[in-house]
C-alpha positions as CSV (number, residue, x, y, z in Angstrom):
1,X,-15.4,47.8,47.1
2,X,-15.5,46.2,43.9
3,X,-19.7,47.3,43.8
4,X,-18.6,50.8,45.0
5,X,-16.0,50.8,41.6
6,X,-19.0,49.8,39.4
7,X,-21.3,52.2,41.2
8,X,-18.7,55.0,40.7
9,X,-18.6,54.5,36.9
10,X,-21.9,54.3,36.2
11,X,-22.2,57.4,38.0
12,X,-19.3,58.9,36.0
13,X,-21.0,57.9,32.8
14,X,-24.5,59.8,33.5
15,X,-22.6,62.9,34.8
16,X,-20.6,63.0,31.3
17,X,-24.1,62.4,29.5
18,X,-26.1,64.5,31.7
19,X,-23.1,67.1,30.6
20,X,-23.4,66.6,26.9
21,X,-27.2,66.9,26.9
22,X,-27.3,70.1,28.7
23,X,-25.5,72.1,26.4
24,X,-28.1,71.6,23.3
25,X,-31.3,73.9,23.3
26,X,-33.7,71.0,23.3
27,X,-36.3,71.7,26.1
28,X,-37.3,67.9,26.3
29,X,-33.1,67.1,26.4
30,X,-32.9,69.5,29.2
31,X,-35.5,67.6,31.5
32,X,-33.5,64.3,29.8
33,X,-30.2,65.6,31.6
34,X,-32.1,66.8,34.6
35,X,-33.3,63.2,35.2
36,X,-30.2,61.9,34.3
37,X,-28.5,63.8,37.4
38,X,-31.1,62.6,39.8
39,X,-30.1,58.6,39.1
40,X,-26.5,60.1,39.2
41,X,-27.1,61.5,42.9
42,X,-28.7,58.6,43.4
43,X,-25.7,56.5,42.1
44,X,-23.2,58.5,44.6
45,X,-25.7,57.8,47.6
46,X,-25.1,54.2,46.8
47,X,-21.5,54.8,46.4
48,X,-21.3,56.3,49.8
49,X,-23.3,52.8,51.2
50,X,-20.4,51.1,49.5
51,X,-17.7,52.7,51.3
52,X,-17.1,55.8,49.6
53,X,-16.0,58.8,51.9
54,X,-18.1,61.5,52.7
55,X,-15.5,64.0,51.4
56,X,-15.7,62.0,47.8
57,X,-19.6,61.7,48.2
58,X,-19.8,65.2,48.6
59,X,-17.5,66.5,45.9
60,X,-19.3,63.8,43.3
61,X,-22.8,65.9,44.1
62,X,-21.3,69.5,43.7
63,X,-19.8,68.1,40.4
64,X,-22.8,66.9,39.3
65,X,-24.9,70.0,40.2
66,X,-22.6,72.1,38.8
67,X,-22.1,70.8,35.0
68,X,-25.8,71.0,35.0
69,X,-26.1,74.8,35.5
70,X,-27.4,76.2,32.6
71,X,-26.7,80.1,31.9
72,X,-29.6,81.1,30.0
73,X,-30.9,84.6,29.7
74,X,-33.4,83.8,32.3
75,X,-31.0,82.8,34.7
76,X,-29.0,86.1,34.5
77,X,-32.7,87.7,35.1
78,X,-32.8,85.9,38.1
79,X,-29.2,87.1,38.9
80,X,-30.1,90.4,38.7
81,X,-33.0,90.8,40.4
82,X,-31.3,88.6,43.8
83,X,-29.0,90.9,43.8
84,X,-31.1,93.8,43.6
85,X,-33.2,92.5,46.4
86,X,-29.6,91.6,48.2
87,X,-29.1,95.1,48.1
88,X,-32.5,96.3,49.2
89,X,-31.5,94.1,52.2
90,X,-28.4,95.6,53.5
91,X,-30.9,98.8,54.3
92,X,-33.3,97.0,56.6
93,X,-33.4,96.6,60.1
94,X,-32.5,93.1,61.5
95,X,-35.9,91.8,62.4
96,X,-34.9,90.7,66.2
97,X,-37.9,90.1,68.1
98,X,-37.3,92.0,71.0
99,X,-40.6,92.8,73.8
100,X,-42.4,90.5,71.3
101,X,-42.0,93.0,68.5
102,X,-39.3,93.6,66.0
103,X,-36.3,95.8,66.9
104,X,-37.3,98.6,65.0
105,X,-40.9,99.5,66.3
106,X,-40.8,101.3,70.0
107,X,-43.3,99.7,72.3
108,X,-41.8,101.6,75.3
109,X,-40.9,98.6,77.4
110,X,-38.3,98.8,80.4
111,X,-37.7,102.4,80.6
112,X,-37.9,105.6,78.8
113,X,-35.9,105.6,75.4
114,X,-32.6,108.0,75.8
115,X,-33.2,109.2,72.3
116,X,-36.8,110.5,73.7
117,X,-37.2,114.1,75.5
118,X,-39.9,116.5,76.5
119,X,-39.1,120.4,76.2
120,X,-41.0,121.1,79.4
121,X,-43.7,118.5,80.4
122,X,-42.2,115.2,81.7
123,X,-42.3,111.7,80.4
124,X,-42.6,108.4,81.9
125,X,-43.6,104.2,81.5
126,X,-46.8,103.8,82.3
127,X,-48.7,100.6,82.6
128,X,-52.0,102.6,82.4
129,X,-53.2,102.4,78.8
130,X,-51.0,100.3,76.8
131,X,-51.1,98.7,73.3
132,X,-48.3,96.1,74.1
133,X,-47.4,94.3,76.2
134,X,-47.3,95.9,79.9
135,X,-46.4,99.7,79.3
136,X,-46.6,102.9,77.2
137,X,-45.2,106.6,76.8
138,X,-46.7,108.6,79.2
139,X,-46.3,112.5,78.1
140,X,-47.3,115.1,80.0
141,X,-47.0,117.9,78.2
142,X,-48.0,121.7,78.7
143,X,-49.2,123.9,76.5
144,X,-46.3,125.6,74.0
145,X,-44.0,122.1,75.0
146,X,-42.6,119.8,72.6
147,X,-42.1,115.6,72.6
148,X,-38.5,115.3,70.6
149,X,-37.4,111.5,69.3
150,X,-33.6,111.5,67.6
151,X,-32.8,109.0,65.4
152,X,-35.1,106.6,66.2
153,X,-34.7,103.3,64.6
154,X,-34.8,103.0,60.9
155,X,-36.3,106.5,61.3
156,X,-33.5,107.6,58.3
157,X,-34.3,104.4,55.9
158,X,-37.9,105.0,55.4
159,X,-37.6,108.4,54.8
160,X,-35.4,107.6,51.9
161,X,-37.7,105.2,50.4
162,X,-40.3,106.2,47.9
163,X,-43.2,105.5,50.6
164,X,-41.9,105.6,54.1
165,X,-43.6,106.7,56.8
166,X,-44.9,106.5,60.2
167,X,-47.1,104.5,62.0
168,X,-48.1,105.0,65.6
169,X,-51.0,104.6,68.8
170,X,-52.2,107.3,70.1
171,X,-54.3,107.3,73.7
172,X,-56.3,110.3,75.0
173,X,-58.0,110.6,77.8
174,X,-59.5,113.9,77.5
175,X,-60.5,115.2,74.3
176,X,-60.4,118.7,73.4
177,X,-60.9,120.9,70.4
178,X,-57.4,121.3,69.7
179,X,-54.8,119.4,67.8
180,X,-50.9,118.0,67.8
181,X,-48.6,119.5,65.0
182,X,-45.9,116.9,63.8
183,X,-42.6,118.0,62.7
184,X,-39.8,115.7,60.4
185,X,-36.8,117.2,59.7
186,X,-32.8,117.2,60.0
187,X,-31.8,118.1,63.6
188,X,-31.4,121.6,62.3
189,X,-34.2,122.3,60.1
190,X,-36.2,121.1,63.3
191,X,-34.5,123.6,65.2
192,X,-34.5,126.6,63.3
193,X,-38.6,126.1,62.4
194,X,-38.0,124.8,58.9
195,X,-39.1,121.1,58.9
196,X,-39.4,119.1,55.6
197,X,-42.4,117.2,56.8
198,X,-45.5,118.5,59.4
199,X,-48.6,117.0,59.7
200,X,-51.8,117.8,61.9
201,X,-52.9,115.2,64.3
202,X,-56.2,116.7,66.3
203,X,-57.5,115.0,69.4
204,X,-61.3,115.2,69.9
205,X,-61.4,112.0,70.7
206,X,-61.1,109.7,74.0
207,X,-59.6,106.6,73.2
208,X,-56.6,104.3,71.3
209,X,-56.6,105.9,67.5
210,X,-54.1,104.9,64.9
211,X,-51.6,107.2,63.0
212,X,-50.5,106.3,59.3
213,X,-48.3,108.9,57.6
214,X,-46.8,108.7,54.1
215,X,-43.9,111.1,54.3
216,X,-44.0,112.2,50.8
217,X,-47.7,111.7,50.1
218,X,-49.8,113.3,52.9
219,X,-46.7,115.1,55.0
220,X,-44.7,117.5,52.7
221,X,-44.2,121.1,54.4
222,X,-45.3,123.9,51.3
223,X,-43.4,126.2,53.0
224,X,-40.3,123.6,53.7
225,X,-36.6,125.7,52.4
226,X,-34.7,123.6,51.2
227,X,-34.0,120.6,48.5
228,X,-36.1,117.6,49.0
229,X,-36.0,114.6,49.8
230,X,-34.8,114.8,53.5
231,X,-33.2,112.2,55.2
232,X,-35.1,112.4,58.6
233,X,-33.2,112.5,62.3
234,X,-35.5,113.7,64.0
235,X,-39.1,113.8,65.0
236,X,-40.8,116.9,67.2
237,X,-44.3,116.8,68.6
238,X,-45.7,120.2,69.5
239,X,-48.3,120.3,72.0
240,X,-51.6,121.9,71.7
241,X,-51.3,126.1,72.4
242,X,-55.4,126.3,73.8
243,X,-54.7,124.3,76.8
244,X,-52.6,124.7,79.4
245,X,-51.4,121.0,79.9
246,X,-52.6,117.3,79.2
247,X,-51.7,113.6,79.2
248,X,-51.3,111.7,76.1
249,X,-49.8,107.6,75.7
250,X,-47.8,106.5,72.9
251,X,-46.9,103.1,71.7
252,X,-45.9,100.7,68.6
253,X,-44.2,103.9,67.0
254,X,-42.6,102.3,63.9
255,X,-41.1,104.2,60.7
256,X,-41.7,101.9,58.0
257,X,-40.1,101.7,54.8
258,X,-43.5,101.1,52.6
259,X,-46.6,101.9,54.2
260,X,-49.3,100.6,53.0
261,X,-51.7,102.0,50.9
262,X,-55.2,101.9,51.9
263,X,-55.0,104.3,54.6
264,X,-57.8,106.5,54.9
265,X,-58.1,110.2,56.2
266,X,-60.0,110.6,59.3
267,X,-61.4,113.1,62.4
268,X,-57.4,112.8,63.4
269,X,-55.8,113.3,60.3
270,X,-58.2,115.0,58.2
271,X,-56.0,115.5,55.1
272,X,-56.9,114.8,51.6
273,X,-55.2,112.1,50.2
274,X,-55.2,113.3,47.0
275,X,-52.1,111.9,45.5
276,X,-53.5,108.3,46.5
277,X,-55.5,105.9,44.3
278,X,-56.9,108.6,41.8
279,X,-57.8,111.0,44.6
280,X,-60.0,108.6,45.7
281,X,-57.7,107.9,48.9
282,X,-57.8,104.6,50.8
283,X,-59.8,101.7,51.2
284,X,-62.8,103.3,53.2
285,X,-62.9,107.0,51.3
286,X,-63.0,104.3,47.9
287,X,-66.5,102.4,49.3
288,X,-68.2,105.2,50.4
289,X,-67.4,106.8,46.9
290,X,-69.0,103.5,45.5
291,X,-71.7,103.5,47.8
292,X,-72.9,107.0,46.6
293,X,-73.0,105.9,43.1
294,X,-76.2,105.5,41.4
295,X,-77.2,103.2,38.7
296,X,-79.8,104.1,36.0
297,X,-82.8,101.8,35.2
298,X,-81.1,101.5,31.8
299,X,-78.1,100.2,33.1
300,X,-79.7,98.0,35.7
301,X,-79.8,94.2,35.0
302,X,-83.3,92.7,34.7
303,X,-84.1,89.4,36.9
């Protein structure tokens, strides 16, 4: 016990120190105290050996860390931004891994979703095409029908954020020279014709092809009446008007609270991107551009 006295004043006696030095603006006396409280922890690890309780132990290492807490004006920096990003938090979607994928991206596993209808058509699993795991949406839809998804999962967060959107597989089996028009909206704006967001999604193709939509970037409705932005419930999906009825597969539908930027416009979604990257648009529309350029023989550098 009598080591475990010693140990415990020594220990006392850099803690005061390690206290005294901290308070001056010295950067070198700063790293002085800060190796002044690692022999102190040290010191109350020993103390512990010696037959110190845990409970004293433990109350000897929050003292120590806690007289050498500096409040400088970077540390209320620091402040600020955790609790910016703390509150950034609260608004995203626990990140539960459930069918191998996080709880807020739809990979249609086990049934369809209640939140999911077809106005005439009919949907189903299917383990036909699929982009995960087993299964996918099946929607067979008929010509003038709709595909209808309320309040899907973090569906309201991104369309709040300043670049939410969606992402999505698409499978086709038979293309045709027509296209899928995508509505965003409130319940109602959906239902009276008056959507805040539409997009074009044409399906000459045969095949899995991706969707990436940036609400406010590539999806604003022109003719949309109302005050923007729109905090999205629900999402319609009209079905092509030339033919009479079709098959499509859906998975990995996820609305995402930043999507990233260096998506590129395509046979699918044809649109300009021009509020992206200088009207220059994403990564592929960007080399192309460069590959196009020309250098003069003045410019060019001789070997």
């Amino acid at each position: 016990m009598n080591g475990g006295n010693k140990t415990g004043e020594r220990r006392q006696y850099l803690l005061g120190l390690s206290a005294q030095i901290t308070k001056k603006e010295d950067a070198g006396l700063k790293k002085k105290a800060k190796q002044l409280l690692a022999v102190a922890v040290a010191y109350a690890a020993m103390a512990s050996l010696a037959g110190c309780t845990a409970g004293e132990t433990a109350g000897t290492t929050a003292a120590a860390e806690g007289q050498t807490t500096v409040q400088t004006s970077e540390a209320a920096k620091t402040q600020e931004t955790s609790a910016a990003k703390k509150e950034e938090k609260a608004k995203e979607v626990p990140k539960g891994n459930k069918g191998g994928v996080p709880e807020h991206i739809q990979s249609f596993e086990g049934g369809v979703p209640d939140n999911w209808s077809a106005v005439s058509g009919n949907l189903e699993i299917s383990d036909k095409h699929y982009k995960h795991e087993k299964t996918s949406l099946k929607w067979q839809w008929e010509s003038g029908g709709s595909l209808l998804a309320l309040n899907e999962v973090n569906m309201d967060v991104a369309s709040e954020t300043e670049h939410g959107g969606l992402i999505a597989w698409v499978y086709n089996e038979t293309p045709i020279k027509d296209k899928l028009t995508v509505n965003l909206g409130t319940q109602s704006q959906i239902a009276e014709g008056n959507p805040a967001y539409t997009f074009d999604y044409y399906l000459d193709f045969e095949g899995w092809r991706a969707l990436w939509i940036d609400f406010k970037m590539d999806a604003v409705n022109p003719e949309f009446k109302g005050e923007q932005p729109v905090t999205i419930e629900q999402m319609e999906i009209v079905s092509p008007e030339s033919v009479k009825q079709g098959e499509l597969y859906l998975d990995l539908v996820e609305f995402v609270n930043n999507l990233h930027w260096c998506r590129a416009q395509d046979y699918q979604i044809p649109i300009q991107r021009a509020n992206s990257n200088g009207g220059l648009g994403g990564t592929w529309e960007r080399g192309y551009y460069a590959s196009l350029i020309t250098i003069s023989s003045k410019n060019r550098v001789q070997n």
